[in-house]
C-alpha positions in Angstrom: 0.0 0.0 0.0 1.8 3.4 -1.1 2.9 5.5 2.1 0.9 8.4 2.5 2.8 11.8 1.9 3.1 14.4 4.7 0.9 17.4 3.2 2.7 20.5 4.7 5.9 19.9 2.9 4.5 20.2 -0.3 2.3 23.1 0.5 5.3 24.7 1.5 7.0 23.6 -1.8 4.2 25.0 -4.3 4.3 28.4 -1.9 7.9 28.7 -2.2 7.5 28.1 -6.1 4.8 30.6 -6.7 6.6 32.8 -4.3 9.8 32.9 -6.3 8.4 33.5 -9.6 6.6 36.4 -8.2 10.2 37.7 -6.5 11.3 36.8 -9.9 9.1 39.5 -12.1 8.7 41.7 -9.5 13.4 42.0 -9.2 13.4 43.1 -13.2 16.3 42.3 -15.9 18.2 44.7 -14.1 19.4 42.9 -11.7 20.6 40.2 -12.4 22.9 39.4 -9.4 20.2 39.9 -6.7 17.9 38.3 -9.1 20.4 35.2 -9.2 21.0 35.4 -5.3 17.2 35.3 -4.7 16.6 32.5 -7.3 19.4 30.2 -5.7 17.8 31.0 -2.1 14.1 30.1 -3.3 15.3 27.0 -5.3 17.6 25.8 -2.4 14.3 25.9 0.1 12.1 24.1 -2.5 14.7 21.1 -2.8 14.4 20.8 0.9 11.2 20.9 1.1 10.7 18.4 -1.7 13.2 16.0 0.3 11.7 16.3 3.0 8.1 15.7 1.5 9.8 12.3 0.3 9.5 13.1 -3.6 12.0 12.3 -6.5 12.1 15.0 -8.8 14.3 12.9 -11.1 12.2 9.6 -11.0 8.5 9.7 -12.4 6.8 6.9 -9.6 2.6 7.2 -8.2 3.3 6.7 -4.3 0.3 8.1 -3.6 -3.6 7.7 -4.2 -5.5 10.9 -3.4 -5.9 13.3 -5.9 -5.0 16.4 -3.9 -1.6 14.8 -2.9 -0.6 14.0 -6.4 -1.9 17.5 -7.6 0.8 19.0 -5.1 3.2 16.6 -6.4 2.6 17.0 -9.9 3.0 20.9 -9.8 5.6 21.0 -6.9 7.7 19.0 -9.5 7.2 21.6 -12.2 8.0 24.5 -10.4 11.0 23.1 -9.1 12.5 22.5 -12.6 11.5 25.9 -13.4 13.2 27.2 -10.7 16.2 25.2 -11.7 16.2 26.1 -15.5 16.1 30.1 -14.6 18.8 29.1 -11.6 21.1 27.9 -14.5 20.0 30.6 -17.3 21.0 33.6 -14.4 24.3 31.8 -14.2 24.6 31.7 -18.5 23.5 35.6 -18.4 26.1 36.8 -15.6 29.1 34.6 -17.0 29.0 34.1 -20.0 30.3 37.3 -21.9 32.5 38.6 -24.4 35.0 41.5 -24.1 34.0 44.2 -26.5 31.3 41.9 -28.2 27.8 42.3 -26.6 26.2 41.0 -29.5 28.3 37.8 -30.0 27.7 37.0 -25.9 23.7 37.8 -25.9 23.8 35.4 -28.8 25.6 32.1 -27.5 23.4 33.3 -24.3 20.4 32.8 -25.9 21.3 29.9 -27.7 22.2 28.3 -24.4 18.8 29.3 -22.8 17.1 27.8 -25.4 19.0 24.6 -25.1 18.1 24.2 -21.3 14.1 25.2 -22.0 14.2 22.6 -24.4 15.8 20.2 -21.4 13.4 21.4 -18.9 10.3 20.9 -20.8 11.6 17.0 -21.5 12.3 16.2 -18.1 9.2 17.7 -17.2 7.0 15.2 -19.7 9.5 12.5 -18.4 9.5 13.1 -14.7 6.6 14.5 -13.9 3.8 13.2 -16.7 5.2 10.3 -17.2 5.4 10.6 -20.7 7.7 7.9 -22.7 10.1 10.7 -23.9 12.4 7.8 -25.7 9.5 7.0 -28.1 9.1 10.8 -28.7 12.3 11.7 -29.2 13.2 8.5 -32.0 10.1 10.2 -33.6 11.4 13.6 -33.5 14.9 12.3 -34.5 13.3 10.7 -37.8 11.2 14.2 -38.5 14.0 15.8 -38.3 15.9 13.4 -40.3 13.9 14.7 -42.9 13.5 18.1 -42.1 17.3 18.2 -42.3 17.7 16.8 -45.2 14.6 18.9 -46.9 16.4 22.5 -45.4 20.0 21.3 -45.1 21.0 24.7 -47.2 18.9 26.4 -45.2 20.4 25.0 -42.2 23.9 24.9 -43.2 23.4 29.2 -44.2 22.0 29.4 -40.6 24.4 28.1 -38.9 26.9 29.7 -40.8 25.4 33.3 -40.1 25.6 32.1 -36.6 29.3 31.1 -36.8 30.4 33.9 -38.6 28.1 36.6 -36.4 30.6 34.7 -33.4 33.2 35.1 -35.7 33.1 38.4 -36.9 35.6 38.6 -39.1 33.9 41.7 -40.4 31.4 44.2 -40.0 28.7 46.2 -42.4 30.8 48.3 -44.0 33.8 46.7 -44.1 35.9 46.3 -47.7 36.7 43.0 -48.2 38.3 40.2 -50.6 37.0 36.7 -51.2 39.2 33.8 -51.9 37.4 33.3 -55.7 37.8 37.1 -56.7 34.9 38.8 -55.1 35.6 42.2 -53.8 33.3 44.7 -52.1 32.3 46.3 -49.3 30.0 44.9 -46.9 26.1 46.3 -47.5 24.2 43.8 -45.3 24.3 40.5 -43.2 21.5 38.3 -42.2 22.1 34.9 -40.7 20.7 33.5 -44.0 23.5 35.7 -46.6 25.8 38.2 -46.8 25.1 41.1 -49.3 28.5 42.4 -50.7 28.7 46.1 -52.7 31.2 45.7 -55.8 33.6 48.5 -57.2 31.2 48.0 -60.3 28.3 49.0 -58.3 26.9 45.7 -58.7 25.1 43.9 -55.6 26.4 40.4 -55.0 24.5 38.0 -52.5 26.7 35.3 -50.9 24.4 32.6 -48.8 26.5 32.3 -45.5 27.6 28.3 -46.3 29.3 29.5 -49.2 30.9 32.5 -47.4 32.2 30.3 -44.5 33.9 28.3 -46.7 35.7 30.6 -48.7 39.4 32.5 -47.5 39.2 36.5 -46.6 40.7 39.4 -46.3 39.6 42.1 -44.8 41.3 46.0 -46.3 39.3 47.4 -43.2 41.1 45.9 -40.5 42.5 47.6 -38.6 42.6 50.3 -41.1 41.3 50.8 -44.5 45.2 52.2 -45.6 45.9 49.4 -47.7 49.5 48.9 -49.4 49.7 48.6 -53.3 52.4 46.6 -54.6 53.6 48.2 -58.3 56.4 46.1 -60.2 58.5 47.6 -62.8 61.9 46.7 -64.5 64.3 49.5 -65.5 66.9 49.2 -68.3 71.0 49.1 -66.2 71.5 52.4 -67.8 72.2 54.2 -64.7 73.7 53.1 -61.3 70.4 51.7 -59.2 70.8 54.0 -56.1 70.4 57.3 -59.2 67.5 55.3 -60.2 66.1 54.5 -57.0 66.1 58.3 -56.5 64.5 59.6 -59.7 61.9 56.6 -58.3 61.5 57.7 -54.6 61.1 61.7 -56.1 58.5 60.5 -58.1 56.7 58.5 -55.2 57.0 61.7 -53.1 55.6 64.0 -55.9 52.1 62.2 -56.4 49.5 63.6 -54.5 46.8 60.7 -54.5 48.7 58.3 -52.3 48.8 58.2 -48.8 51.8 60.0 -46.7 51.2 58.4 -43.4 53.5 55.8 -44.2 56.5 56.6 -46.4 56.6 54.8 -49.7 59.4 53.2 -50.6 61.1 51.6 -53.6 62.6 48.0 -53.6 64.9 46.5 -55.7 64.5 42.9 -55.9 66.9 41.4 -58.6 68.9 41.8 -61.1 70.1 40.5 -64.7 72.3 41.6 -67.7 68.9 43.3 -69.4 67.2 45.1 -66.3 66.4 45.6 -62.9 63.0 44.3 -61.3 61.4 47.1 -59.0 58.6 47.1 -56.6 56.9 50.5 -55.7 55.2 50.1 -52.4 52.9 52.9 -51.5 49.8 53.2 -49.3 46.3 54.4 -50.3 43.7 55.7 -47.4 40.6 53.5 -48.9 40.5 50.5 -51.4 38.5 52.6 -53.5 41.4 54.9 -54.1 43.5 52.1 -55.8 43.0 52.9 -58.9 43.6 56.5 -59.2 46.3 56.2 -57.6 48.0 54.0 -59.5 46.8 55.8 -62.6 48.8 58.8 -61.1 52.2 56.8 -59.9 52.3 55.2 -63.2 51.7 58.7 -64.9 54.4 60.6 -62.5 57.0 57.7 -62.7 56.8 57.8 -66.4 57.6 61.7 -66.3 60.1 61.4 -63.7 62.0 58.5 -65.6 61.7 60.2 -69.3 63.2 63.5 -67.8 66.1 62.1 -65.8 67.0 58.9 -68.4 65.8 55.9 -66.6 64.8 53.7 -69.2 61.8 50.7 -68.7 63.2 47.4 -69.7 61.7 44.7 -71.7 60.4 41.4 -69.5 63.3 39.0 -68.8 61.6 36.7 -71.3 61.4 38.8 -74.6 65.2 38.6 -74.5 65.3 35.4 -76.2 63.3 36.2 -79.0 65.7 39.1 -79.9 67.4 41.9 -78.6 64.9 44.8 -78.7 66.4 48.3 -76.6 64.6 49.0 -73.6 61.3 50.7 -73.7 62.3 54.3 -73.2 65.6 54.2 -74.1 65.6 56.9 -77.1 64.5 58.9 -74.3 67.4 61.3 -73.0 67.8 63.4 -70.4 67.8 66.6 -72.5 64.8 68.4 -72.4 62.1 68.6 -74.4 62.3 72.2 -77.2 60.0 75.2 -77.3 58.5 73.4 -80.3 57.4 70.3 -78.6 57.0 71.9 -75.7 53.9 73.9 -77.3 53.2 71.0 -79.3 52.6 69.0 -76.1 50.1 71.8 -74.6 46.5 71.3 -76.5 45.8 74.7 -77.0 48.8 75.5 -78.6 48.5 72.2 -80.7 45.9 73.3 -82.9 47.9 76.4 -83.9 49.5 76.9 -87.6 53.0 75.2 -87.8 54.4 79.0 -88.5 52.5 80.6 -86.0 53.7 78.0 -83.0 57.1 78.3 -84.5 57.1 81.8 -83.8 55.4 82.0 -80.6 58.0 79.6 -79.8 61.1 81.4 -80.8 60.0 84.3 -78.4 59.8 82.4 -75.6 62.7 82.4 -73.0 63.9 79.9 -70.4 63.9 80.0 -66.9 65.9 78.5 -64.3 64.5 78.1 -60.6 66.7 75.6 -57.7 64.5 73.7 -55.7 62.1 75.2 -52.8 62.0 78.4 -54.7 58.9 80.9 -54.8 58.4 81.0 -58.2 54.9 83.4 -57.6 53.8 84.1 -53.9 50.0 83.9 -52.8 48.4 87.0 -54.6 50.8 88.0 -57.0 50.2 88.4 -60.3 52.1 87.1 -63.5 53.4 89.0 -65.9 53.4 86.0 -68.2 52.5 82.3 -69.2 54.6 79.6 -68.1 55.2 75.8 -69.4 57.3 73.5 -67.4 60.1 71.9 -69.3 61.3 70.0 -66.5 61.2 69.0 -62.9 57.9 69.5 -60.3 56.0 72.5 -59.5 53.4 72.6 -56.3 50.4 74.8 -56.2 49.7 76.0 -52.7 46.7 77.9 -50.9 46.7 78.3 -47.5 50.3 76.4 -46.9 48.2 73.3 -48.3 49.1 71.7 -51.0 46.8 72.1 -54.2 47.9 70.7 -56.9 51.1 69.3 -58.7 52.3 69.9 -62.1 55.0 68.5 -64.0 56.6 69.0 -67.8 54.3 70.0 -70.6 51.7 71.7 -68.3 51.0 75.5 -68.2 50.8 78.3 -65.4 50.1 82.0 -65.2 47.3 82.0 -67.4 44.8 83.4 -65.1 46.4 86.4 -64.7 46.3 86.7 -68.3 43.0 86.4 -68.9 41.1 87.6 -65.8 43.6 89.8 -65.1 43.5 88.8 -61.4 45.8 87.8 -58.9 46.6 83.9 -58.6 44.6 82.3 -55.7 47.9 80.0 -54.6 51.5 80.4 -54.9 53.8 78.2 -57.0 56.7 76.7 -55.5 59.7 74.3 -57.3 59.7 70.9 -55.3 62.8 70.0 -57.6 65.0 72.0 -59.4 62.9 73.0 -62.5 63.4 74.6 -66.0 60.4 76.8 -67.5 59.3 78.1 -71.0 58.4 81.9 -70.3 56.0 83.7 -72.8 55.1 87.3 -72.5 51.6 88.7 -72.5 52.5 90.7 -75.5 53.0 87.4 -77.6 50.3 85.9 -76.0 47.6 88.6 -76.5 49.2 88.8 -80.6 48.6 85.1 -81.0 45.0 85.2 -78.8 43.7 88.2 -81.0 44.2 86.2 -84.3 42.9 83.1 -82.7 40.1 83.8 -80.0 39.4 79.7 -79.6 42.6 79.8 -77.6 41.7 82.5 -75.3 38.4 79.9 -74.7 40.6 76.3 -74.5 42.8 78.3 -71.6 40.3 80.0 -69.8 38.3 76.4 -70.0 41.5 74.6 -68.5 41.9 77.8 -66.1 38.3 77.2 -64.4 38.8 73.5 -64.0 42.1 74.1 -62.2 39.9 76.5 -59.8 37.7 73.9 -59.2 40.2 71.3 -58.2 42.4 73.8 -55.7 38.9 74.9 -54.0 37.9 71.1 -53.1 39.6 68.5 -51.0 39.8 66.1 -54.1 43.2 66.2 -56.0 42.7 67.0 -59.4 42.6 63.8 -61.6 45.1 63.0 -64.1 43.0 62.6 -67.1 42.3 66.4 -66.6 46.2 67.1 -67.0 47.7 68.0 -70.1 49.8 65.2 -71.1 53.3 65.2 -72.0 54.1 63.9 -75.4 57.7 62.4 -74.8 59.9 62.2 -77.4 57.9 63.9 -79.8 58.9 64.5 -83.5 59.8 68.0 -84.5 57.1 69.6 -86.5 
């Protein structure tokens, strides 16, 4: 005959359970450690009390035969393992953290409270209903067999998201590189796919699976100054510490790249035919890769024609034949009034006899490096056209705007008859083509489209020295090296 259960133990149980949930909403989220405290104090009393009532929470068994005893039983049960799963949950929310990652730790937090519901509510069925949990759980297990099988790219994306949200290898926003090309900056993340911005403006979509799988760099991390890594081979025609030097001026002259770290010049080998070089410089975005190389390919090219560094052919081409070096009819000696004008665009377009003698009245200009050539406000009493070496437009002791053979000054003046808005200083020792406004004016009155081409180029110079944005090299006027007289 079952032994009857003593009644004011379990009265005491089910009034220390309904007690402690309502010490439990009434403490609030924030507080956890009092909340914890007072959950281990309540939970502590109802294991007593459920000892001392003579029940098993861990054993389902019918000791008893009135129904009021086995009510108490049956709900003393289920408040004790609720007490016990929010005893172990304040314990997942207190310890369980991440430095610096709130949204990592509330994460695995909440996947761990799920997993001890989910336990709770089992050994409830099993311990306190009686119900045959291993039957229910082989059917789950095939359900989900299929279920698994049916959404196993769904799955594996989801649990993905979830690894790589732990992860975090990156963050919206973030530029980064895929191991099978894809580049892009980070638009949106979902724990289903990854949405990635391309330089082309197109939108890719990555399910996280995929993603997970894949190698990545991140350009954002820590910074987005990311190193660019240009290789060139020069012709031995010169010693390699001159032409390391022409190299490094050139590095130091471009404005696009970034200064915060010095760029620097490597030599890495070196043959009968030509010397390999790297250029290592740093950009402040990924986005800015490609102007900027646009410009140190430019500015190296100018620096190398004017100073006699000649590009060498690939190591390769050698045994096909024995071309010169690319460059190599290119001297030192610098370019004549003729090509000079030839090179500007607006001069281009003039008769052969009229350039010619706009040309022969020019005279040349010497000025050593650091030299003012016109200070802030000053006017000029005549055009200008580099012939060699690096000029820097400043405003405000900030530098504007760089210009370099082939490219004209002092037209503003000229034509507005106002004072230049910068000053122009020689960052290397230069040479300069000098025409005076009484040419000028002789050769603008017969041909008012030039007045036009330079006032055009004039106002887009303005442009560029009043933003933050240096001036881009397809708005420069090229130099035509090694031009044919004509």
């Amino acid at each position: 005959m079952p032994t009857p259960l003593p009644l004011v133990p379990l009265v005491m149980l089910n009034l220390l359970g309904v007690a402690g949930i309502i010490v439990w909403h009434l403490q609030g989220r924030g507080r956890p450690n009092a909340r914890l405290i007072v959950q281990i104090i309540f939970f502590a009393a109802m294991t007593a009390a459920l000892f001392t009532a003579q029940v098993a929470p861990f054993r389902f068994e019918r000791i008893h035969e009135e129904v009021f005893a086995r009510f108490l039983v049956d709900c003393g049960k289920v408040l004790w393992w609720t007490h016990l799963a929010w005893a172990v949950i304040g314990f997942t929310r207190i310890y369980i953290v991440l430095d610096k990652r709130p949204r990592e730790a509330r994460l695995i937090q909440d996947l761990l409270v799920a997993v001890v519901y989910l336990g709770t509510t089992l050994s409830m069925m099993a311990f306190v209903f009686g119900v045959p949990i291993g039957t229910l759980l082989a059917t789950s297990g095939v359900v989900a067999i299929i279920l698994g099988l049916a959404l196993q790219n769904t799955l594996s994306d989801v649990f993905s998201g979830i690894a790589l949200t732990i992860g975090r290898p990156y963050v919206l926003g973030d530029w980064i590189l895929l191991a099978d090309g894809t580049e892009g900056r980070v638009v949106a993340s979902n724990w289903r796919a990854t949405c990635i911005l391309t330089s082309a403006n197109n939108l890719i979509v990555l399910p996280n699976s995929v993603l997970a799988k894949l190698g990545l760099t991140n350009f954002s991390r820590p910074t987005e100054t990311h190193q660019i890594k240009l290789p060139m081979r020069i012709a031995p025609t010169l010693p390699p510490g001159v032409s390391m030097e022409v190299l490094s001026l050139a590095l130091d002259s471009c404005k696009l790249i970034s200064k915060e770290v010095p760029p620097t010049v490597a030599l890495k080998k070196m043959d009968a035919m030509g010397i390999d070089v790297e250029l290592l410089f740093y950009v402040s975005a990924p986005g800015e890769r490609v102007a900027a190389c646009n410009e140190v390919i430019d500015v190296v090219f100018r620096h190398c024609a004017e100073n006699g560094v000649s590009l060498a052919m690939p190591a390769g081409s050698y045994v096909f034949g024995t071309q010169s070096p690319i460059g190599s009819h290119l001297t030192p000696t610098m370019l004549s009034t003729r090509e000079l004008l030839r090179a500007v665009p607006a001069f281009a377009a003039l008769p052969l006899d009229e350039r010619n003698a706009l040309g022969s009245q020019a005279t040349t200009r010497q000025f050593p490096a650091g030299a003012t050539i016109v200070a802030e406000n000053e006017t000029f009493s005549s055009l200008m056209i580099i012939q060699s070496g690096v000029v820097c437009r400043r405003q405000n002791g900030k530098d504007i705007e760089r210009l370099y053979p082939g490219e004209i000054f002092g037209a503003r003046h000229l034509l507005s008859d106002t004072p230049e808005s910068g000053s122009f200083e020689a960052l290397t020792e230069i040479s300069v083509f000098v025409i005076a406004k009484e040419a000028l004016d002789k050769v603008v009155g017969s041909h008012p489209e030039l007045a036009e081409d330079l006032a055009s180029r004039l106002s887009r110079t303005i442009s560029d020295g009043q933003s933050d944005t240096p001036p881009s090299q397809t708005e420069k006027t090229p130099v035509l090296w090694a031009m044919p007289n004509g």
